[in-house]
C-alpha beads as a LAMMPS data file, in Angstrom:
LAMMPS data file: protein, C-alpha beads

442 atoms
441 bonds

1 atom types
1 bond types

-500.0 500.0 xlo xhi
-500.0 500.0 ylo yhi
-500.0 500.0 zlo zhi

Masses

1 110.0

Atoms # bond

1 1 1 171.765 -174.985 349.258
2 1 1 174.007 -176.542 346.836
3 1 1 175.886 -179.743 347.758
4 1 1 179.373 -179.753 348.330
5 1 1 181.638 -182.094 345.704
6 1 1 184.277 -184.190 347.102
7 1 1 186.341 -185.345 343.988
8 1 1 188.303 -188.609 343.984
9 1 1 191.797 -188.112 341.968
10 1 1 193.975 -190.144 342.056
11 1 1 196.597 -192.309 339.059
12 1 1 195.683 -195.368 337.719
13 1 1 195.154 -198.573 339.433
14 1 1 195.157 -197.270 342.832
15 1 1 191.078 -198.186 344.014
16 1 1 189.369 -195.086 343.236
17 1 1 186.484 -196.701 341.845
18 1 1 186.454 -198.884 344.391
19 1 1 186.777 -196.407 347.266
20 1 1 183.640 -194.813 345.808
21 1 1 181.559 -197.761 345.176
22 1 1 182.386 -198.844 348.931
23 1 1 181.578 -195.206 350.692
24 1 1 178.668 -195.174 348.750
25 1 1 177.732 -198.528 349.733
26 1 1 177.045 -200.197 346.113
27 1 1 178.094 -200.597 342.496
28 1 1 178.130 -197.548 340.677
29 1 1 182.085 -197.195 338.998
30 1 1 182.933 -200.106 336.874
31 1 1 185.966 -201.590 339.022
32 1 1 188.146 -203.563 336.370
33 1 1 192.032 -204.779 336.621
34 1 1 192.656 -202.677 333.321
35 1 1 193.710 -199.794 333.670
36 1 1 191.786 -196.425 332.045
37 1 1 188.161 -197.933 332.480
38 1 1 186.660 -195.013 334.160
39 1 1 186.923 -191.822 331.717
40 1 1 184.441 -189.835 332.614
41 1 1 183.177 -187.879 335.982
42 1 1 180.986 -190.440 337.885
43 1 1 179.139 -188.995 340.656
44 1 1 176.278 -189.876 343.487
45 1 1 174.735 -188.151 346.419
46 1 1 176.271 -189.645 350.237
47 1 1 174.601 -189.678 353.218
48 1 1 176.893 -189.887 356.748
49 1 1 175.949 -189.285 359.804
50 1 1 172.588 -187.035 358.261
51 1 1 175.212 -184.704 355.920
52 1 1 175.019 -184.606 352.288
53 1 1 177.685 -184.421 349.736
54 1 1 178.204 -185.359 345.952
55 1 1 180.830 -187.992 345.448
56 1 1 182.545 -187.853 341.786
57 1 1 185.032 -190.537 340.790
58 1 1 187.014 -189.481 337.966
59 1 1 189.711 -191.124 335.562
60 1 1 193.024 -192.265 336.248
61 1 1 195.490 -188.929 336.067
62 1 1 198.004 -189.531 333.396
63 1 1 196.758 -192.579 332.055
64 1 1 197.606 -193.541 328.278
65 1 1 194.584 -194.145 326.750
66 1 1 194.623 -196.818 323.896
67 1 1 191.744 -194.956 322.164
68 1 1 193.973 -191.777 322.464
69 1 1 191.745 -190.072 325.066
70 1 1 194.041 -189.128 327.766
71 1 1 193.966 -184.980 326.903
72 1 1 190.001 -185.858 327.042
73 1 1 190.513 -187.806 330.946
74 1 1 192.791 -184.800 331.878
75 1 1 189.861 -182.206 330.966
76 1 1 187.161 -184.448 333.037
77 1 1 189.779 -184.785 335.839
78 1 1 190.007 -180.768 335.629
79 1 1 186.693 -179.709 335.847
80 1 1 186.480 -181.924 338.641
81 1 1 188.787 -180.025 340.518
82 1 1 187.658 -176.719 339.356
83 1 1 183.938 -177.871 341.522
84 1 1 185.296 -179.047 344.050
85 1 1 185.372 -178.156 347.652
86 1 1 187.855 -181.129 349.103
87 1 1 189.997 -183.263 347.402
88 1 1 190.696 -187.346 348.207
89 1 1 193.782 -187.921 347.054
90 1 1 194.525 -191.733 346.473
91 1 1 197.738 -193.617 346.747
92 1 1 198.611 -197.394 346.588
93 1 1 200.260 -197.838 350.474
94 1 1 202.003 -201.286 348.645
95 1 1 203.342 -199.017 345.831
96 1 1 204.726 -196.021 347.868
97 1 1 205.247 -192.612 345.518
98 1 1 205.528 -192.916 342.227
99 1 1 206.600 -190.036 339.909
100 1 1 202.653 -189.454 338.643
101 1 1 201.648 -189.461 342.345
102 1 1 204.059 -186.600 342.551
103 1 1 202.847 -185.208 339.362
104 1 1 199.585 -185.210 340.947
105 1 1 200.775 -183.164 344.103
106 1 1 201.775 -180.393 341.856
107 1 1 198.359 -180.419 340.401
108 1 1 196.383 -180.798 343.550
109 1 1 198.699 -177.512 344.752
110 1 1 197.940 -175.322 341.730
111 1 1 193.917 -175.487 342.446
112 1 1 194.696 -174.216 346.269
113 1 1 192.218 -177.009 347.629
114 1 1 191.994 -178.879 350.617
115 1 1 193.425 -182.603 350.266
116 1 1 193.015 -185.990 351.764
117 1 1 195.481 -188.211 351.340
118 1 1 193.984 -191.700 351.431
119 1 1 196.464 -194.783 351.770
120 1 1 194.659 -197.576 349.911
121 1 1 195.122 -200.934 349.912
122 1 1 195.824 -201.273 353.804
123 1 1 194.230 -204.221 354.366
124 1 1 195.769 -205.129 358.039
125 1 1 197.158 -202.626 360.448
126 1 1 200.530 -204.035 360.103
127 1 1 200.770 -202.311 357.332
128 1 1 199.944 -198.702 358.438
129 1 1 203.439 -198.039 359.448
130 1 1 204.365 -197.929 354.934
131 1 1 201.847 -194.549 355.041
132 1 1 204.562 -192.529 356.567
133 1 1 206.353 -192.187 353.298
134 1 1 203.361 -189.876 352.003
135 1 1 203.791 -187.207 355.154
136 1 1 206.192 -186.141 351.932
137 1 1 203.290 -185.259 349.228
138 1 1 202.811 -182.271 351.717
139 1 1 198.919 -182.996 352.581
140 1 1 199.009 -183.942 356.294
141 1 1 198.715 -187.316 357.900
142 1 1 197.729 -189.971 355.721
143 1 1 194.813 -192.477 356.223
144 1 1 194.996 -195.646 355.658
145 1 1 192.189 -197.768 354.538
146 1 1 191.080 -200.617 352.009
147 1 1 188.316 -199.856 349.875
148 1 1 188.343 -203.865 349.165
149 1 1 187.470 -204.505 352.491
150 1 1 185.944 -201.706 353.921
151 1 1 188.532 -200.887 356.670
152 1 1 188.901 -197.565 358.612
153 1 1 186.076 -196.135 355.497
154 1 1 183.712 -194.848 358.725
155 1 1 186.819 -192.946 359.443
156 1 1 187.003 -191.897 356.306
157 1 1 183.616 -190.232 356.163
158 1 1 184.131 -189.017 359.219
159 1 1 186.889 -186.784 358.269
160 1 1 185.614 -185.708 354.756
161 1 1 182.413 -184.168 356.931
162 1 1 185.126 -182.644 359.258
163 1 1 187.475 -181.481 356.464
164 1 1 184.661 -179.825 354.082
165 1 1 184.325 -176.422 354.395
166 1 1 180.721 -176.244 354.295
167 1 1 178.239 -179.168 354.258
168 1 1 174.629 -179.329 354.490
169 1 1 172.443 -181.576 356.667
170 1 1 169.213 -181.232 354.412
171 1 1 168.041 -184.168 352.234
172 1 1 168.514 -183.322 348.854
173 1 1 165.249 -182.695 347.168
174 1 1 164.162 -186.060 344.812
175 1 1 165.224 -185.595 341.207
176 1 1 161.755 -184.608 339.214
177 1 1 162.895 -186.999 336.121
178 1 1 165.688 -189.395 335.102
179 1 1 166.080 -189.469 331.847
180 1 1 168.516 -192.853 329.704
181 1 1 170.239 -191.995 326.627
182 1 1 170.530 -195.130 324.859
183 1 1 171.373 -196.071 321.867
184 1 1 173.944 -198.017 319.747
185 1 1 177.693 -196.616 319.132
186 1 1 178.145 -193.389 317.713
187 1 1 175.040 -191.968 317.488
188 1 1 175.962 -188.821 319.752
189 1 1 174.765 -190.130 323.284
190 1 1 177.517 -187.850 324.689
191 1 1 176.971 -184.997 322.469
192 1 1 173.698 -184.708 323.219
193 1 1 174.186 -185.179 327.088
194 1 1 176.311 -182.308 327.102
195 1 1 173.694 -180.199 325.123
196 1 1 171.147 -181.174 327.353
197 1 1 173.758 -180.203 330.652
198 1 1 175.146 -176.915 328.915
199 1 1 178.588 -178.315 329.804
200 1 1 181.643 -180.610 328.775
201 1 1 179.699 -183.354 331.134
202 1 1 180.823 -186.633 329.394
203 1 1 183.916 -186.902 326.912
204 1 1 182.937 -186.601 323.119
205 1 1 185.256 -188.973 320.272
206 1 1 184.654 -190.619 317.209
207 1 1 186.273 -193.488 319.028
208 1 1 183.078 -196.030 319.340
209 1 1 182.676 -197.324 322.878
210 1 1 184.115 -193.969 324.491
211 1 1 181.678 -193.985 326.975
212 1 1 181.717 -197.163 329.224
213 1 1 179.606 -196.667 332.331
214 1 1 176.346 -195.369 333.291
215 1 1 177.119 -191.648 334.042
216 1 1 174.396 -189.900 336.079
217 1 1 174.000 -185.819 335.273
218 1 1 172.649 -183.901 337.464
219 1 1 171.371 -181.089 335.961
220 1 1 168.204 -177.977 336.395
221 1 1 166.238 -176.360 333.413
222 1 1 163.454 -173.799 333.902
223 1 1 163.856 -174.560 338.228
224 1 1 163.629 -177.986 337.421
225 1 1 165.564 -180.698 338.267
226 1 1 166.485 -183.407 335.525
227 1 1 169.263 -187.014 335.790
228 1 1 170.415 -187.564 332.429
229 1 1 171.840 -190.855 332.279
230 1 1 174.511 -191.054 329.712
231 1 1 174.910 -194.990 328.601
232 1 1 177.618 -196.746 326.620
233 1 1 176.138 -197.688 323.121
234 1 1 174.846 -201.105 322.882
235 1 1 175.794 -203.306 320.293
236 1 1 175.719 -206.838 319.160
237 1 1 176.249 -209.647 321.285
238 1 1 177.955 -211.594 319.147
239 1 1 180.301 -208.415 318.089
240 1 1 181.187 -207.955 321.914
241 1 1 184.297 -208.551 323.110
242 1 1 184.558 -211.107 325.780
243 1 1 185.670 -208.661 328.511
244 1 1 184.324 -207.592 331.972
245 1 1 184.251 -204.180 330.385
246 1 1 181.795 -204.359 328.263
247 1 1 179.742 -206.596 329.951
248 1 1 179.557 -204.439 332.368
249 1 1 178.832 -201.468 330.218
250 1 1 176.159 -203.120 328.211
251 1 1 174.554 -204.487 331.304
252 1 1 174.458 -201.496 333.026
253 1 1 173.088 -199.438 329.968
254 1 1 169.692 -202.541 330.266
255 1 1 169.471 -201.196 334.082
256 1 1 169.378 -197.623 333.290
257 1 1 166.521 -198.271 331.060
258 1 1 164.612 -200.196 334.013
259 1 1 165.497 -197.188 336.760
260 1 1 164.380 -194.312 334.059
261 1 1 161.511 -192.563 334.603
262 1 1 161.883 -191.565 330.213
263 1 1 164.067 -193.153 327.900
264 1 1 165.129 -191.391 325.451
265 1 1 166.067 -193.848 322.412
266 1 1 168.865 -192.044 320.380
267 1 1 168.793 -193.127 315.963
268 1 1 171.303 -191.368 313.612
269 1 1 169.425 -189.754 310.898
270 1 1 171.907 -190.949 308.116
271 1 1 172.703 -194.735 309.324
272 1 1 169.868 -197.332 308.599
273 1 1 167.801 -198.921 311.466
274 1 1 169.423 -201.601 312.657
275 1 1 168.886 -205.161 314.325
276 1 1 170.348 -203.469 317.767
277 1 1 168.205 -200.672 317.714
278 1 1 165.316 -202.875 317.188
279 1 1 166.711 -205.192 320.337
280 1 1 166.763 -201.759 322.316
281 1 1 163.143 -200.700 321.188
282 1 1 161.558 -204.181 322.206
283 1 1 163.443 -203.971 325.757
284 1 1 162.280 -200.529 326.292
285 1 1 158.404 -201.353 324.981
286 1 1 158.930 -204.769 327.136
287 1 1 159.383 -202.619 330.351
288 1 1 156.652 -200.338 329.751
289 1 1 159.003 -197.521 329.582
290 1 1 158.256 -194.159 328.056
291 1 1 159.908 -193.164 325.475
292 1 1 161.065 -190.754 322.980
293 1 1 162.717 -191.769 319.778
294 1 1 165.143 -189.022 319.207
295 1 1 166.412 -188.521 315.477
296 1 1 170.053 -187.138 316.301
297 1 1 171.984 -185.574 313.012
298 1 1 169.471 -184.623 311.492
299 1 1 170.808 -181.248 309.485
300 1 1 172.533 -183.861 307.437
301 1 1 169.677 -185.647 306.407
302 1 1 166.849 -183.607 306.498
303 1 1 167.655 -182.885 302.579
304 1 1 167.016 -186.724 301.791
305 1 1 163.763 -187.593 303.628
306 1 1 160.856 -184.967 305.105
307 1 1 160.216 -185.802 309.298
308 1 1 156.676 -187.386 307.457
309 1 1 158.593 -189.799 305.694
310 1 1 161.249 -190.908 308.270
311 1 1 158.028 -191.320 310.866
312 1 1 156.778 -193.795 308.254
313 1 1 159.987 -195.485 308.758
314 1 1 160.163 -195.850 311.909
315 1 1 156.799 -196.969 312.774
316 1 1 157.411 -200.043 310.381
317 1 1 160.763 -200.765 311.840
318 1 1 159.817 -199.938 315.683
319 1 1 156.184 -201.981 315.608
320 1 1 156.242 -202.160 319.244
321 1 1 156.716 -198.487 319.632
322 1 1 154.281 -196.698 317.920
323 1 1 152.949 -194.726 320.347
324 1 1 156.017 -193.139 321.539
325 1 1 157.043 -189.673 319.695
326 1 1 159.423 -188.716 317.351
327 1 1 161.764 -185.984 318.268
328 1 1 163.990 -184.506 315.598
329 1 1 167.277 -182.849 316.816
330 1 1 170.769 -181.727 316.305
331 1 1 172.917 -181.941 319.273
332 1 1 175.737 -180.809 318.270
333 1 1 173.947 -177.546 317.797
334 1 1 171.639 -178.113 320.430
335 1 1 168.361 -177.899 318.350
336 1 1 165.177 -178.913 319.508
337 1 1 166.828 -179.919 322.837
338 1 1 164.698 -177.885 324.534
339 1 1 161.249 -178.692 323.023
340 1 1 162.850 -182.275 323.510
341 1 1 162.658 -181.668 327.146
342 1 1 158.943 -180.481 327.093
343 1 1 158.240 -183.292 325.442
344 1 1 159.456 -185.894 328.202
345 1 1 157.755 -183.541 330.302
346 1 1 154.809 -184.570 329.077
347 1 1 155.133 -187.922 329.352
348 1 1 156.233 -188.189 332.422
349 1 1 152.554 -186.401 333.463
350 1 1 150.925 -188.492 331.247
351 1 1 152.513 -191.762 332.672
352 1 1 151.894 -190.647 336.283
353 1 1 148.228 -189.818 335.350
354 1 1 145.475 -191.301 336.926
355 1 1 142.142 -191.873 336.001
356 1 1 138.485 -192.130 337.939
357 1 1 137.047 -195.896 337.399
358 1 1 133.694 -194.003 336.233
359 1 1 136.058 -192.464 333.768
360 1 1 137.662 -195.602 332.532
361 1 1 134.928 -197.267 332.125
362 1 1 132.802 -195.110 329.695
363 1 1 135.695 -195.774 328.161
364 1 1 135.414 -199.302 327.506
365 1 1 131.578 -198.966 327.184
366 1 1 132.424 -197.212 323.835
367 1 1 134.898 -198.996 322.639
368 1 1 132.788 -202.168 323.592
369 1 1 130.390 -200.646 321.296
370 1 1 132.581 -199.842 318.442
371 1 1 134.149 -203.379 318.376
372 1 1 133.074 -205.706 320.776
373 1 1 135.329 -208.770 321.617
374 1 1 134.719 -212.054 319.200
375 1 1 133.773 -215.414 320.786
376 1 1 136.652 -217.888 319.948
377 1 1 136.079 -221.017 318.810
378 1 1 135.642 -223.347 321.131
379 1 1 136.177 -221.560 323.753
380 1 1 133.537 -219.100 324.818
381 1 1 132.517 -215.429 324.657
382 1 1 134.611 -212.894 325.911
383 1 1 132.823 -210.189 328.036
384 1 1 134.192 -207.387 329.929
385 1 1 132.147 -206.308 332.852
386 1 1 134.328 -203.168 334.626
387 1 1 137.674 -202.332 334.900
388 1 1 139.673 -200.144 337.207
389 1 1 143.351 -197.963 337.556
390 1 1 145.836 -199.809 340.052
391 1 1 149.108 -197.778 339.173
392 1 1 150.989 -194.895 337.570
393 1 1 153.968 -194.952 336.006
394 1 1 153.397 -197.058 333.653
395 1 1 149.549 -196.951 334.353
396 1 1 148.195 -200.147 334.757
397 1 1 144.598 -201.149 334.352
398 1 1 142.675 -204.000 335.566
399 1 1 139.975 -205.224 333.293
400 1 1 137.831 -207.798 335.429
401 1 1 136.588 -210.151 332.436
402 1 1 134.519 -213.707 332.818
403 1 1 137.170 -215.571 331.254
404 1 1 140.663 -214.142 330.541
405 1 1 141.844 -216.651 328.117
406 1 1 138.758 -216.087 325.700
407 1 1 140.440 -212.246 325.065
408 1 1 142.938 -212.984 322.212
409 1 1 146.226 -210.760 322.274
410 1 1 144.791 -209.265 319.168
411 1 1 142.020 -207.696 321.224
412 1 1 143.961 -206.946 323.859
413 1 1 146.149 -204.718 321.481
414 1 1 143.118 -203.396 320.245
415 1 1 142.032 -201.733 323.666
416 1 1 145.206 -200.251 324.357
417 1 1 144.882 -198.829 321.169
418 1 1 141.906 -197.091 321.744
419 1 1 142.097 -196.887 325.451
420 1 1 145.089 -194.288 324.831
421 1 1 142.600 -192.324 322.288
422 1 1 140.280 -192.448 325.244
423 1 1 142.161 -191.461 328.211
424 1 1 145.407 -189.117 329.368
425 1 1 147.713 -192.062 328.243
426 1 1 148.420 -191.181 324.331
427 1 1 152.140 -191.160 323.784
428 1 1 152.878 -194.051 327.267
429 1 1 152.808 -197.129 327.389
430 1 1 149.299 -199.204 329.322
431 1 1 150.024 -202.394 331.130
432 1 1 146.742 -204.239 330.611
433 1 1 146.090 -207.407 333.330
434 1 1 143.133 -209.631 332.956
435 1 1 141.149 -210.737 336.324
436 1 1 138.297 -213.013 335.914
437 1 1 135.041 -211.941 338.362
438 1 1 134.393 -213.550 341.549
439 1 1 131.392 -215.237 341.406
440 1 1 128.266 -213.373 342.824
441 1 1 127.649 -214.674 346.696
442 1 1 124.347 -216.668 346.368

Bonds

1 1 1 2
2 1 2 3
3 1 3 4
4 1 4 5
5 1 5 6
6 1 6 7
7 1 7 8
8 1 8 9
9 1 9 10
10 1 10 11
11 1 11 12
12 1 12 13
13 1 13 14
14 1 14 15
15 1 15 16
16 1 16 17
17 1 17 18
18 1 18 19
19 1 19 20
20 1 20 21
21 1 21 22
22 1 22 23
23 1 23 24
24 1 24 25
25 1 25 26
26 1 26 27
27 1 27 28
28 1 28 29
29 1 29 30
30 1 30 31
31 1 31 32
32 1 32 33
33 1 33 34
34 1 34 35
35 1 35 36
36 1 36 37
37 1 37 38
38 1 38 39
39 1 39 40
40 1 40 41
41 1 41 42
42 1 42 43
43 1 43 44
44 1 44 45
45 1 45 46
46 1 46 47
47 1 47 48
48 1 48 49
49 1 49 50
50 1 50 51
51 1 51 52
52 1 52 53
53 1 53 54
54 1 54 55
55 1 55 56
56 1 56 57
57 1 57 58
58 1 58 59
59 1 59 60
60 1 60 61
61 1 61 62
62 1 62 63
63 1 63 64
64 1 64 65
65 1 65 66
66 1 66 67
67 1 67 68
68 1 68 69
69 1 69 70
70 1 70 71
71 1 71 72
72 1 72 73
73 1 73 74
74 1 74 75
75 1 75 76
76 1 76 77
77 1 77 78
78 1 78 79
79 1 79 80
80 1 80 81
81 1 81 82
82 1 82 83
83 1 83 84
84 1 84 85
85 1 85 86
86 1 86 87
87 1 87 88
88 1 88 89
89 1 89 90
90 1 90 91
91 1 91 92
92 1 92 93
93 1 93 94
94 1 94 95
95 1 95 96
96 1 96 97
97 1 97 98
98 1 98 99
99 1 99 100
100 1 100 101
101 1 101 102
102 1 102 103
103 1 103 104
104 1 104 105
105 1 105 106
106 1 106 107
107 1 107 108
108 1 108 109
109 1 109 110
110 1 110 111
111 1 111 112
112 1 112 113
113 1 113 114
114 1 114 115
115 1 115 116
116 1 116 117
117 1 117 118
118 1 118 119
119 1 119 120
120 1 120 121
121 1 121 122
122 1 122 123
123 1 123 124
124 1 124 125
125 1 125 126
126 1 126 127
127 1 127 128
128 1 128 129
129 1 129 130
130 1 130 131
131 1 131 132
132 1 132 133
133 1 133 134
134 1 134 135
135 1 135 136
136 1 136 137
137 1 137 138
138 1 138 139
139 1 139 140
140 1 140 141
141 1 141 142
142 1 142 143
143 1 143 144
144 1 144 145
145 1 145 146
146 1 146 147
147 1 147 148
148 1 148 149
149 1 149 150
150 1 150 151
151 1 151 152
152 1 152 153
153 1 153 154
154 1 154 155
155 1 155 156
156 1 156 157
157 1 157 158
158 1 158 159
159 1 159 160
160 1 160 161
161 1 161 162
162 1 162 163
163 1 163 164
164 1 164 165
165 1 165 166
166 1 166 167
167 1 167 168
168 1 168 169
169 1 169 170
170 1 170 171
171 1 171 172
172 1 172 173
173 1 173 174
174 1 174 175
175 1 175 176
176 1 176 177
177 1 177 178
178 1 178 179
179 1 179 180
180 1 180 181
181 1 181 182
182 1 182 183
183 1 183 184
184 1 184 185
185 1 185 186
186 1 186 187
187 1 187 188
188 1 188 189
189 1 189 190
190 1 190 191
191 1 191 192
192 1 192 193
193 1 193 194
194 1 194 195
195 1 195 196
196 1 196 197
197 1 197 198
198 1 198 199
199 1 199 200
200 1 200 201
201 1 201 202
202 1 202 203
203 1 203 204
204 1 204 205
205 1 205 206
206 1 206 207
207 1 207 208
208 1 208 209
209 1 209 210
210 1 210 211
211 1 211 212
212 1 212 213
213 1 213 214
214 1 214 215
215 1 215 216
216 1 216 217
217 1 217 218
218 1 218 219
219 1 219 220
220 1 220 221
221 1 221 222
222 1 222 223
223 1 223 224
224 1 224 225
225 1 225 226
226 1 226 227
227 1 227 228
228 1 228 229
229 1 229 230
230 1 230 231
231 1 231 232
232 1 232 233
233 1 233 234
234 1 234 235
235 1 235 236
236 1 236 237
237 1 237 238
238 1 238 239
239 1 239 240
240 1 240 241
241 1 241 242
242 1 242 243
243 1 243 244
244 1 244 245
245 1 245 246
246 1 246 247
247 1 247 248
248 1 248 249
249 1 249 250
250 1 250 251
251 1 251 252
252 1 252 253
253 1 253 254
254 1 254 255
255 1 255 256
256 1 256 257
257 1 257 258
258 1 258 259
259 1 259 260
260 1 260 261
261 1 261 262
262 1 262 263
263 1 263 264
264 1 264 265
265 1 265 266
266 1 266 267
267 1 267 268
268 1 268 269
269 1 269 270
270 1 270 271
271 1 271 272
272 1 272 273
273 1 273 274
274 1 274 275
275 1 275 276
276 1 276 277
277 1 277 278
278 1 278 279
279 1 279 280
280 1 280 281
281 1 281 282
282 1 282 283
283 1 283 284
284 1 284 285
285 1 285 286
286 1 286 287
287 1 287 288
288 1 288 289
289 1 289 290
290 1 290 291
291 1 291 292
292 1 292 293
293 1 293 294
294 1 294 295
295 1 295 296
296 1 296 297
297 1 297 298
298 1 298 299
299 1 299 300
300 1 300 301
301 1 301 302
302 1 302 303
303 1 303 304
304 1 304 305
305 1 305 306
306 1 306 307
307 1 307 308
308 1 308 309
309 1 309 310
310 1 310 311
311 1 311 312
312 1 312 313
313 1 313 314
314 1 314 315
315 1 315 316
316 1 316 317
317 1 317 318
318 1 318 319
319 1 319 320
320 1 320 321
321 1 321 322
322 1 322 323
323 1 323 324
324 1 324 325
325 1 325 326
326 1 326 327
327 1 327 328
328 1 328 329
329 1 329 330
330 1 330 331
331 1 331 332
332 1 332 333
333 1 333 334
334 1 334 335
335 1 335 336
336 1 336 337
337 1 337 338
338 1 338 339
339 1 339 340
340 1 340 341
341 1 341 342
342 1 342 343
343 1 343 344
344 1 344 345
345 1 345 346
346 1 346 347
347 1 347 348
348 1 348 349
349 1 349 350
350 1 350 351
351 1 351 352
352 1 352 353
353 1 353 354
354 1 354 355
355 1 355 356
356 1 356 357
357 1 357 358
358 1 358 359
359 1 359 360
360 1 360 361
361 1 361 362
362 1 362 363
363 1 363 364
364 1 364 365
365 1 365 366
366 1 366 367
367 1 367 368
368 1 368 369
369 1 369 370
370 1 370 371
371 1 371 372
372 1 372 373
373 1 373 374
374 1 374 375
375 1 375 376
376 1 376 377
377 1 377 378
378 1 378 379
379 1 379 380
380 1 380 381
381 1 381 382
382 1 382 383
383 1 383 384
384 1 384 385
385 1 385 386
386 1 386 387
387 1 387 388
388 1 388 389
389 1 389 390
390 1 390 391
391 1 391 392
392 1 392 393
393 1 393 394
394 1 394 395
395 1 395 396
396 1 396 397
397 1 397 398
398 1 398 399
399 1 399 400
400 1 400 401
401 1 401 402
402 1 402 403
403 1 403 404
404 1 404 405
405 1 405 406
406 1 406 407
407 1 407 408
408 1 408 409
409 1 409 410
410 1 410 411
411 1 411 412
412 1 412 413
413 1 413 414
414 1 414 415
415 1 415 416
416 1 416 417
417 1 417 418
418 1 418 419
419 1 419 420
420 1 420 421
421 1 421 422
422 1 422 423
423 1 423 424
424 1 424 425
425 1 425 426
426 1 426 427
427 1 427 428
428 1 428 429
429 1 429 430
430 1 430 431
431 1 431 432
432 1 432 433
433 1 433 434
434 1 434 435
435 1 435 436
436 1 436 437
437 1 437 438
438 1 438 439
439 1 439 440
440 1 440 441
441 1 441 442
């Protein structure tokens, strides 16, 4: 059974993001005294009282967007609506009405849905008694609560379980795979979210920095389910502007790498590798994330270079990443997408592979053979005696060794090298740890 949607709406400045980030008990919307920072549809699963429902926060309705995106809010702020099956309605209690409140109303009446009216900002009881104005909007009694504090937000969820018109006490089944879109500004993040969603999911501008939070997609393929994680694009620190905004944005795209099961690393085909893409690469090889480099644009430059050619170039500019695949695509048309998706596929199976130790060890045994470890000088000869699998995802492999120090990192790179020739591991990345042997009991 599908969940039910319960879309926040609201204007500007009134605690949406804030109302959602408190029911759904941690920081998801960026909450920011400027007005216009959320844009898109932000959404998460809730659990009250063992019922389910998806929570989307949306933009602030009739907001004038400096980057001329307000047409582009509206449309999120729509479809929002169009999904779902109650409305909460949100309204500064220290304000009272104000004419895009009422604007609002008239909207909220055209789509025929239920509505909450929720009286924000109440932070004491004694100021309840200011709600009564908004008996006017035509939506029922209002309730009051702060989102700042957390009062009367129990209540709240009480009543949005009582109000829906259908809800569902079954868990939601676990996503199969979360996939990151990252990537610097303006290399179709958004774009090629929506291809993957087969909807107008995130807004799409040539504005750079139109996306400024970490959207979650929900989204199924093939009876599978897929997160896409659509990120703002990352870009210099000393370029940033020293705001909460996109501090927030660019810290939040760095955790969406860490919670991803697959990143998916986007380039644009016609714009040179830069020193931020390389940043990106090194985090994403640093956390042992899987990933696919994904070569966005590419009808417009697949006349200047062959896919042979441009894998040459990235493999010198992405040292750290040479294992990952390349993926050539054109989201605006939605090529290769799919294969795309195969693809992380893949490596999510390979990275949640596991091997026998019997396995893993004929493994070493020939590579032993092939190359076996140099003594250093000074120092002592390195031997390996066994080693063994201790986790998926990335798969990690103890190698029990008489002396850890006496394996340089140069033969350490070597093993992962061939160890991923070896075993089910090619295109992931293998955490390698180094335990020297207990001493045999005399």
């Amino acid at each position: 059974m599908a969940l039910p949607i319960v879309a926040i709406v609201g204007r500007p400045n009134v605690g949406k993001s804030s109302l959602f980030n408190a029911l759904a008990r941690k920081l998801i919307s960026i909450v920011e005294p400027t007005a216009g920072v959320t844009r898109d549809r932000i959404s998460t699963i809730i659990d009250t009282d063992d019922s389910y429902f998806e929570l989307v926060d949306t933009g602030g309705f009739g907001i004038e967007d400096h980057d001329k995106l307000t047409e582009h809010v509206e449309a999120q702020i729509a479809q929002a609506l169009e999904q779902a099956q109650l409305v909460l309605f949100i309204v500064d209690i220290q304000a009272g009405i104000t004419p895009l409140d009422q604007k609002m109303t008239q909207l909220l009446r055209a789509h025929t849905l239920p509505a909450i009216v929720i009286a924000n900002k109440a932070d004491s009881p004694k100021q309840d008694a200011q709600s009564a104005e908004f008996y006017a909007l035509g939506f029922g009694e209002p309730l009051c609560v702060s989102a700042l504090h957390g009062r009367n937000l129990q209540d709240l969820r009480d009543t949005i379980i009582e109000k829906l018109p259908t809800h569902t006490a079954e868990r939601p089944a676990d996503t199969a795979m979360k996939l990151a879109v990252i990537g610097k500004r303006n290399v179709g993040k958004s774009t090629f979210t929506n291809s993957l969603t087969g909807e107008y999911r995130v807004i799409v501008s040539d504005v750079p920095g139109t996306t400024r939070d970490a959207i979650d997609v929900r989204f199924e393929k093939d009876g599978r389910s897929f997160i896409a994680i659509d990120t703002a694009g990352v870009r210099k620190k000393g370029k940033m502007v020293a705001t909460s905004i996109e501090y927030y944005s660019y810290t939040r795209a760095l955790r969406s790498i860490r919670r991803a099961d697959i990143v998916l690393l986007l380039l644009d085909a016609i714009a040179e590798i830069s020193q931020v893409d390389k940043k990106i690469a090194r985090t994403v090889a640093d956390l042992y994330k899987p990933c696919i480099i994904v070569v966005n644009k590419w009808d417009r430059a697949k006349d200047r270079a062959t896919t042979e050619q441009y894998h040459e170039y990235i493999n010198k500019m992405f040292t750290g990443l040479d294992y990952a695949p390349i993926s050539f695509i054109t989201a605006t048309e939605g090529k290769n997408v799919q294969s795309l998706l195969d693809l992380a596929g893949a490596l999510y199976k390979q990275s949640h592979a596991t091997i026998t130790t019997g396995l893993l060890n004929k493994a070493l045994t020939a590579i032993t053979s092939e190359r076996a470890p140099s003594a250093r000088r000074k120092v002592g000869l390195p031997k390996i005696y066994y080693g063994t699998q201790v986790a998926q995802a990335p798969p990690t492999l103890i190698l029990f060794v008489n002396n850890p120090s006496f394996l340089d990192e140069n033969y350490q790179r070597f093993l992962i090298n061939r160890l991923r020739d070896l075993l089910p591991f090619p295109e992931v990345p293998i955490r390698l740890l180094l335990r020297p042997r207990r001493p045999e009991p005399e």
